[in-house]
KOLLOPA-852475 format. One record per residue (C-alpha): residue in one letter; z, x, y. Coordinates in steps of 0.1 Angstrom, whole numbers, padded with zeros to 4 digits, always signed. Example, Ala and Ser with C-alpha at 12.3 -4.5 7.8 and 13.67 -1.06 7.14 Angstrom:
A+0078+0123-0045S+0071+0137-0011
END
This chain:
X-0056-0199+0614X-0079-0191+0585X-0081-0218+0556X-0075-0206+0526X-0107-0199+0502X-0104-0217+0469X-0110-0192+0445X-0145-0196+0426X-0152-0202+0393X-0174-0178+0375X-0207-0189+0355X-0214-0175+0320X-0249-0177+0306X-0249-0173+0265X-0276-0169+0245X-0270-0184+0213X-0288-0185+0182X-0293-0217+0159X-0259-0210+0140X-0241-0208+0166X-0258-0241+0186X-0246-0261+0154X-0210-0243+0155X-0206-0252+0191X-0222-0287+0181X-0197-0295+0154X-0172-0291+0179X-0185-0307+0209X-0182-0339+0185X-0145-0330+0171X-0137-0322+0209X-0151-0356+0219X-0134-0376+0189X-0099-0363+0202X-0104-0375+0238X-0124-0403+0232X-0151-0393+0255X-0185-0377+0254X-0180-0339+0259X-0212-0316+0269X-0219-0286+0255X-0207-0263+0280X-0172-0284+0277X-0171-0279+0243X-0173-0239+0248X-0147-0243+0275X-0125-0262+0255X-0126-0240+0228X-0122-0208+0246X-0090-0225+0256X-0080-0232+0219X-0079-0199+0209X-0069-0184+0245X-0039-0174+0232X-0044-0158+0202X-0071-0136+0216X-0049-0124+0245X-0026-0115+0213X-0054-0094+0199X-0063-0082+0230X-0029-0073+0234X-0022-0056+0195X-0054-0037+0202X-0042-0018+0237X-0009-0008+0218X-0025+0004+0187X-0042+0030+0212X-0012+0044+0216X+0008+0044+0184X+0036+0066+0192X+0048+0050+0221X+0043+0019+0214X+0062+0022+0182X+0088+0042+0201X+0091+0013+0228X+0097-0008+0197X+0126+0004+0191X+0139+0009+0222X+0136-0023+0233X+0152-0038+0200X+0183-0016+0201X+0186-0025+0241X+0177-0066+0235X+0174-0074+0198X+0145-0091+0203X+0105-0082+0207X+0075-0102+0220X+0051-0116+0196X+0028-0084+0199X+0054-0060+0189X+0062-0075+0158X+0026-0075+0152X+0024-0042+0155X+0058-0034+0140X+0046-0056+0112X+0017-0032+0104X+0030-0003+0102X+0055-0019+0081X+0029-0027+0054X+0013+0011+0053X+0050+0026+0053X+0056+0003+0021X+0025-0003+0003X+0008+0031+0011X+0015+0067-0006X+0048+0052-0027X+0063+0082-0048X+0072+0072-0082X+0089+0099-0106X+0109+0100-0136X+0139+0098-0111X+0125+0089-0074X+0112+0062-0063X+0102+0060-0024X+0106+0033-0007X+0130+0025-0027X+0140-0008-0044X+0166-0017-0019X+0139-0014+0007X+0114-0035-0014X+0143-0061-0021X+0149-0064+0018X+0115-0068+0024X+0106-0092-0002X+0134-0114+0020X+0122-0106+0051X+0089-0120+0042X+0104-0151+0026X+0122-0159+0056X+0093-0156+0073X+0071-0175+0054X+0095-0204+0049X+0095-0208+0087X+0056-0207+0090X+0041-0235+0119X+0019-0254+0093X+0031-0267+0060X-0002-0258+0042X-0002-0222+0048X-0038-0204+0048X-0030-0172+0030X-0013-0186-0002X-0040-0167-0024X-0032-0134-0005X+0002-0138-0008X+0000-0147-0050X-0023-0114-0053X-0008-0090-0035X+0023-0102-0056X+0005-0097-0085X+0004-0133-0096X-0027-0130-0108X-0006-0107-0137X+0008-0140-0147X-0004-0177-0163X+0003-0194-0127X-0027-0203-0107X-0031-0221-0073X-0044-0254-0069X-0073-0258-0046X-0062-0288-0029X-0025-0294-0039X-0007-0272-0007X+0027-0287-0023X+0023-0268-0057X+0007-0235-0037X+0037-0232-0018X+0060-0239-0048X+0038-0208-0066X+0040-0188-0039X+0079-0192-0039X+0081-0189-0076X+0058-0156-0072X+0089-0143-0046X+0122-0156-0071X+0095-0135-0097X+0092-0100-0076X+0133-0103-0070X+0145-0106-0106X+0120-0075-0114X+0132-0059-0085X+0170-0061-0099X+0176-0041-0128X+0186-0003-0116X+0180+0009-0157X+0139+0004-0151X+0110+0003-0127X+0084-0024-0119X+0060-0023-0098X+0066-0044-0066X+0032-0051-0054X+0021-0049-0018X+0050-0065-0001X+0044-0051+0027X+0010-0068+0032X+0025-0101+0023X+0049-0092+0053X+0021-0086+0075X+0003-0116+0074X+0027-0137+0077X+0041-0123+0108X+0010-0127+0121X-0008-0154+0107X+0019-0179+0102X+0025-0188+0137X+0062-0180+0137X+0072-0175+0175X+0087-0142+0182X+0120-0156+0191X+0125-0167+0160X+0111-0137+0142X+0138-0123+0165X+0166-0142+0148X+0151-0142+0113X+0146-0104+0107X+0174-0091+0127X+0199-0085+0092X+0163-0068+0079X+0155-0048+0112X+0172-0014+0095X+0149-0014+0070X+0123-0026+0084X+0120+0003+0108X+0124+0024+0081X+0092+0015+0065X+0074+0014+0100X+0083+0046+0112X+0067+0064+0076X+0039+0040+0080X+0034+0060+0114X+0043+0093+0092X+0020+0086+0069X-0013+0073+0092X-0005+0101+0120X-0005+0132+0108X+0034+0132+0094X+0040+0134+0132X+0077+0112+0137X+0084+0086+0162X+0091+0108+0191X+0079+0106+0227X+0068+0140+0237X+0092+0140+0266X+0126+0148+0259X+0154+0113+0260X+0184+0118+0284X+0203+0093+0261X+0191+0116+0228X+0223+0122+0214X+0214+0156+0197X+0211+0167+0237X+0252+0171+0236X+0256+0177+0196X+0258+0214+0187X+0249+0222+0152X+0276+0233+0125X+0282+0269+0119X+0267+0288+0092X+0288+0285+0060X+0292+0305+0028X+0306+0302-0010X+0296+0321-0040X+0269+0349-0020X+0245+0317-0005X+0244+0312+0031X+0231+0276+0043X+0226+0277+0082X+0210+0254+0111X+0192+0270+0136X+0182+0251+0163X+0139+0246+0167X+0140+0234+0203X+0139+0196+0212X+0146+0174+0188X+0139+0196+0151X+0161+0224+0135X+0156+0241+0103X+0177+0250+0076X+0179+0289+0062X+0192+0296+0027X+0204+0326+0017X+0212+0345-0017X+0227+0379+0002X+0228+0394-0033X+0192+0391-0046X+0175+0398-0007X+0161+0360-0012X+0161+0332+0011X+0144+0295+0019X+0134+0286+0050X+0132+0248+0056X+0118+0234+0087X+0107+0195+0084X+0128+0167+0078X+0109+0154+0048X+0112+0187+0035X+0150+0190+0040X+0158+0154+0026X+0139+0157-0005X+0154+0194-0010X+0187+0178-0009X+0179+0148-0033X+0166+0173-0059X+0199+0193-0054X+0217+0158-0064X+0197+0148-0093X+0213+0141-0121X+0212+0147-0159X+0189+0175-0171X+0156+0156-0160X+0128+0176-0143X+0122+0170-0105X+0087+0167-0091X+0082+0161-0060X+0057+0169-0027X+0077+0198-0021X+0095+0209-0047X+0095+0209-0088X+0125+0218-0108X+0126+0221-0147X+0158+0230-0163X+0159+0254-0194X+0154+0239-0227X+0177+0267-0242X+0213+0250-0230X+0221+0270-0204X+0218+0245-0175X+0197+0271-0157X+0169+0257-0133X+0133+0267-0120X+0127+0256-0090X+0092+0260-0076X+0086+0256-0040X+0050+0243-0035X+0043+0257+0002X+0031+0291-0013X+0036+0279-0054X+0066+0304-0050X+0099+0303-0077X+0129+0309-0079X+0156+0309-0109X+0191+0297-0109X+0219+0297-0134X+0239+0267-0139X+0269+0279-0119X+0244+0292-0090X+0229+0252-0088X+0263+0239-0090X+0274+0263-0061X+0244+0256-0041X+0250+0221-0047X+0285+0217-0037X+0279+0238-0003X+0250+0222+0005X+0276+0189+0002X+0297+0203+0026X+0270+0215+0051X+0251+0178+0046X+0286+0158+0052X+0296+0175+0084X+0296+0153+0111X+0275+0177+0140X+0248+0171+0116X+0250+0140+0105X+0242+0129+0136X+0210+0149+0138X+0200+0135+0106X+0206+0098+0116X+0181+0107+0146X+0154+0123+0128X+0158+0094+0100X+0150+0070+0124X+0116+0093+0140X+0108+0100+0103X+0114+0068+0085X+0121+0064+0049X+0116+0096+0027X+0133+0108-0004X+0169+0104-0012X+0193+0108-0035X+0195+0083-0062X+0222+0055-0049X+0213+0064-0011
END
């Protein structure tokens, strides 16, 4: 019977220059205070490979997924909707994306803001819970967290060695951001949130069980924001696998029929897989729109729902209305800076049909998929 081989132990040879000898120094001595023992040199490097095992085989980890974006985000949610619950690496990631879906690209207008401040407000509470729950009580990211909620805008400032009165600022900086956030009659500027959010995810030491617990009333909008943060850093491609989903529910939803009031048509025709687009017809002017990407569709809608007699400007579209009374609009269509004019009765027509195509429930259920591939994009005011 052969023994069995005990499995050898490789040898590493560094090369290391003088900053590095009196790093590994410094702790050779911490290393050998904490045992009460001499430690060599070599021990010391061992020991402190060890220390910080774990959070390299995190960012070992983070790094693979980032390779593939797409279906690591798309695994994301999977997994969540299946378990509610995601290991420490996918809420890194998650985290990410979260942070360029809210802090990069935001749309402000006279009457859209995107994300929106429900998002923000949700947000600003996931990444209080978070922080709240960090491993040490002297968190080392207080100053990131006061800038990047603009606390530097105010007369608070950090102490340098009181972590009490840092925290307290930090919190204050939060109960600051919410109260701004409130009022629906103006706009301030939230700051970058969604970095906030970020770092502490990953930096705070939180274990992903109880990130698990803590974000799950947030997760809604929290994928949300990561899914446009993969819009906006991929090439406004969604989260979608390129392989077609058995359990996609839009394999066994037939769009709505075509339906007509007033001379306009609005129709779905189906693009193959997972898209559709959207014709509008005006059968007695010869004129029609042709709308074939999600962002494209929701923000056409939202302009269609705007209120009051306020222009709409947007990535797509801009609409003015007619200074003379009538209610009549000009809507421009910015693929191809083409225009079109409509009286007050045709926008309320268009409007009311587009209603009753938006409402039915064949594609309501397409829209809640594509939402979720898309992430946040424009919506109507109170959406």
């Amino acid at each position: 019977m052969m023994s069995k081989k005990t499995p050898r132990s490789e040898v590493v040879s560094l090369r290391l220059n003088e900053a590095r000898l009196e790093l590994l120094e410094r702790y050779r001595r911490a290393f050998a205070d904490e045992l009460g023992r001499e430690v060599s040199l070599s021990e010391a490097a061992f020991l402190a490979l060890e220390d910080r095992a774990a959070g390299m085989d995190r960012s070992a980890a983070r790094v693979e997924l980032l390779k593939t974006p797409t279906d690591a985000l798309a695994e994301i949610r999977k997994r969540w909707e299946a378990q509610h619950a995601l290991s420490a690496v996918q809420w890194d990631v998650l985290a990410q994306y979260v942070r360029i879906g809210a802090d990069e690209e935001r749309v402000r207008s006279p009457i859209v803001v995107v994300p929106s401040r429900e998002s923000y407000l949700a947000l600003l509470d996931a990444f209080e819970a978070v922080y709240t729950h960090r491993l040490e009580p002297a968190s080392g990211h207080t100053w990131a967290y006061f800038g990047n909620l603009d606390g530097f805008l105010t007369t608070d400032t950090l102490s340098a060695t009181d972590a009490e009165q840092r925290d307290h600022i930090v919190l204050t900086q939060i109960a600051r951001r919410r109260a701004l956030l409130q009022p629906t009659d103006r706009w301030e500027r939230p700051g970058n949130i969604g970095h906030c959010f970020s770092v502490a995810v990953l930096q705070e030491g939180v274990d992903s069980a109880t990130l698990d617990r803590l974000l799950a009333p947030y997760w809604p909008v929290l994928w949300r924001l990561a899914a446009r943060g993969h819009w906006i850093r991929h090439d406004r491609r969604p989260v979608r696998r390129p392989e077609p989903s058995d359990d996609d529910v839009r394999q066994a939803v037939s769009l709505p029929p075509a339906m007509t009031a007033d001379e306009v048509t609005v129709s779905f025709l189906s693009a193959g897989g997972a898209e559709f687009h959207t014709s509008i017809e005006w059968g007695s002017r010869g004129f029609g729109l042709y709308i074939t990407q999600y962002p494209e569709l929701v923000e056409f809608r939202a302009m269609l729902e705007a209120a009051g007699d306020r222009p709409w400007i947007g990535r797509h579209y801009t609409m003015a209305v007619a200074d003379d009374g009538s209610g009549a609009r000009r809507v421009t269509w910015t693929r191809g800076q083409m225009y079109f004019d409509l009286s007050a009765t045709e926008w309320a027509a268009l409007r009311d049909l587009f209603r009753r195509a938006w409402d039915s429930p064949e594609l309501q259920q397409w829209l809640a998929e594509l939402q979720l591939e898309y992430g946040e994009q424009v919506e109507p005011a109170g959406q």
